[in-house]
C-alpha positions, 0 to 999 in steps of 0.5 A: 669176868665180873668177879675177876674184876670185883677181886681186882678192885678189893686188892687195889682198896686194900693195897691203897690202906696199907699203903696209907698205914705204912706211908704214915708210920714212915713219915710220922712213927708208928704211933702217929697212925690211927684207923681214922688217918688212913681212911682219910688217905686211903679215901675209904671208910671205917667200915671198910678198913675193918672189912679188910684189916682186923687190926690196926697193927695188921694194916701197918706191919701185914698179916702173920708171916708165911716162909717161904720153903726155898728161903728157909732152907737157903738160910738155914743151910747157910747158917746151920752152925747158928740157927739163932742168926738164921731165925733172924734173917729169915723173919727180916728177909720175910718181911722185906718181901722177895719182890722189889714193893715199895710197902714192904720195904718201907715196912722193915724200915720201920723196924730200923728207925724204932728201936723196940718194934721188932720185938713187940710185933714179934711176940705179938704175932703168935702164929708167925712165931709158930711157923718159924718154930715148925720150920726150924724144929723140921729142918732140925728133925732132917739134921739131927747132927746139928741139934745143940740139945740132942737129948731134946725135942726138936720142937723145944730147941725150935722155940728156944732158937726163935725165942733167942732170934727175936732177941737177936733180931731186935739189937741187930736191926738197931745198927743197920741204916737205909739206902735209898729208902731200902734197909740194907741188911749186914750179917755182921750187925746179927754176927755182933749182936750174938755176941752180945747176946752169949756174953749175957748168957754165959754161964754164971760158973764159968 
């Protein structure tokens, strides 16, 4: 009982740090927030922050992304002619959160109010990067018919699409707005974005 009552209680500390971290980031930009500033909100103190946060950039963006298999598959099957798009989408759906929670909402507006934030805690997180490529190169391993690079490794055209998806995400997420404080998601801004994105890598022969 006593610990069923200690866990709750340093779930509600460390969701009443993040909700600081990302209330301040919301309302003032990213660059407004220090560890200080959410310890005053948050009412706890430095040591404690670091007890629960490793990082700054972790108590406002959270911990490294974990997909969520029926996602995935949902959203690969459904763009499986363009597996770069469904990169995209899985990381935004991700970080959205498949629950109606005010912090990770606020959170992926974040991404939309500035610009350039995406790719930055992007290649920044390396393990999140990592298990979008073990994902996708799987999904790929299970439809080799849908392979662009047959001749490849599935794990080398996975980190080539999730490389591109960060790309793609970045200027996608430029373009959308928010609705009563939730970032509305519009394929067509992924689907302009990709052309952009091809026309800069067109072939230089062609």
């Amino acid at each position: 009982m006593a610990d069923g009552l200690r866990q709750r209680k340093m779930l509600l500390t460390r969701r009443r740090m993040e909700q600081a971290a990302v209330d301040l980031a919301y309302e003032e930009g990213v660059a407004s927030v220090t560890v200080d500033r959410i310890c005053e909100r948050a009412m706890v103190s430095r040591s404690t922050f670091f007890n629960y946060f490793p990082s700054l950039e972790v108590a406002i963006f959270g911990e490294a992304l974990e997909y969520d298999p029926e996602l995935t598959q949902r959203l690969l099957t459904r763009h499986a002619s363009d597996l770069a798009i469904a990169a995209s989408l899985i990381v935004t759906e991700s970080v959205r959160g498949q629950t109606d929670d005010a912090v990770t909402r606020r959170r992926l507006a974040l991404f939309a109010r500035e610009p350039g934030t995406t790719t930055a805690v992007s290649w920044a997180s390396d393990l999140s990067r990592t298990r979008l490529i073990t994902v996708i190169a799987d999904w790929l391993e299970a439809h080799r018919e849908r392979a662009r690079l047959p001749e490849e490794d599935s794990a080398t055209e996975a980190r080539i699409i999730v490389a591109m998806s960060i790309s793609l995400g970045d200027e996608a997420i430029r373009e959308m707005h928010e609705v009563d404080g939730d970032v509305v998601i519009d394929l067509a801004a992924y689907e302009r974005a990709r052309r952009r994105l091809s026309a800069v890598l067109a072939d230089p022969a062609e």
